[in-house]
N, C-alpha and C positions, 0 to 999 in steps of 0.2 A: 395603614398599619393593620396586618393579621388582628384577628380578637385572641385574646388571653386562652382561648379554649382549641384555639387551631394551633397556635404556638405549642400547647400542652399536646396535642395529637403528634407533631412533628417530632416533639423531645421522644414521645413514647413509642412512634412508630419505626422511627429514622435513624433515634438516638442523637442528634442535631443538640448540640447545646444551642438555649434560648440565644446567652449572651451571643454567641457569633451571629444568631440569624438576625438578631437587632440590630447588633453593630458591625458587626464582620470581623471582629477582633475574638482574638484565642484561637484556640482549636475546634474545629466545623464539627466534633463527635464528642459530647463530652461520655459514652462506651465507648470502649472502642471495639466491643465485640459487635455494634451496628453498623462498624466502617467497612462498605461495598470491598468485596476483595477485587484484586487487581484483575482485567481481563489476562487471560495466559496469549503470550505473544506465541502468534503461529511459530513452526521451526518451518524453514525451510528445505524443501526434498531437494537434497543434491541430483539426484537424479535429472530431476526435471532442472533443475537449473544449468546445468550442465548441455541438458539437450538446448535449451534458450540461446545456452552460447553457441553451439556449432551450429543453429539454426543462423544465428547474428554472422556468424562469422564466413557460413555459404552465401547468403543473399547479397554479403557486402561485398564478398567476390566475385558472385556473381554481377553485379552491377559496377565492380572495378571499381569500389572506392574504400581506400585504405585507412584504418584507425588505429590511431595510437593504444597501446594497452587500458590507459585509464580511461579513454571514452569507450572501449570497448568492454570495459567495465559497467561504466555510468549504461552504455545501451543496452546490456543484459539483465542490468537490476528494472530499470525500466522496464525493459517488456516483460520480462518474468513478473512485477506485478500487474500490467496490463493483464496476464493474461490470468491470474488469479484476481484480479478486479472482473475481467469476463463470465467469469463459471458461477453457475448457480450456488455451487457448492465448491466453494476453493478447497477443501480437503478432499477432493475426490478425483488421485491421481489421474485416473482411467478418464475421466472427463475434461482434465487439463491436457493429458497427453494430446486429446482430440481437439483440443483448441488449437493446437502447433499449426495446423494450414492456416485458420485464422490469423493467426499473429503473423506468421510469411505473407500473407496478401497486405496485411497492414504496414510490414515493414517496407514491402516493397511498393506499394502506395505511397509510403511515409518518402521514401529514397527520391522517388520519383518524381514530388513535387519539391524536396530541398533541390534538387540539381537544379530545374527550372527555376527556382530564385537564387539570380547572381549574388553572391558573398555568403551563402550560405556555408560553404567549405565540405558541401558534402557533394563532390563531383569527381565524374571517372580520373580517375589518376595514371 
């Protein structure tokens, strides 16, 4: 159990009502001007997401294997955040654009070892 003097630093610092920290019950802010704001969700650059798709959509051509529109969905959302999980700085168009060869070597890595596993479904058609 916290001592009585660290519970009082939490109420004062955090805004943390005690009752919740003890039990877990109520509301975790008895302020609620100390409750952490929301992080702000990235928006996505059409831009770059759009280049993601025609990137997805040459390589699978190129490699001759055909996707229905919702996995060719699910694979665009996929690599577009691969490739903002890659970048130092995921807001920094100019540095994502430069990732695009990265993510084609990885797509076509990726292609290349589904085809070699039978039942995979991702083979020349």
């Amino acid at each position: 159990m916290p001592a009585a003097n660290v519970l009082a630093e939490y109420r004062i610092k955090f805004g943390v009502d005690i009752n919740w920290l003890l039990t877990g019950e109520g509301e975790m802010f008895a302020d609620p001007s100390k409750r952490p704001a929301a992080a702000p969700v990235p928006a996505i650059d059409a831009d770059l997401f759009r280049a993601v798709g025609r990137l997805i959509l040459k390589v699978y051509k190129d490699e001759g294997v055909k996707l229905p529109p919702e996995a060719l969905l699910d694979e665009q959302s996929g690599a577009y955040n691969a490739l903002i999980a890659r970048a130092e700085d995921p807001r920094d168009i100019t540095e994502l654009t430069a990732l695009l060869p990265w993510l084609e070597a990885r797509l076509r890595k990726s292609l290349a070892a589904a085809a070699a596993e039978p039942g995979s479904g991702k083979h020349a058609g």
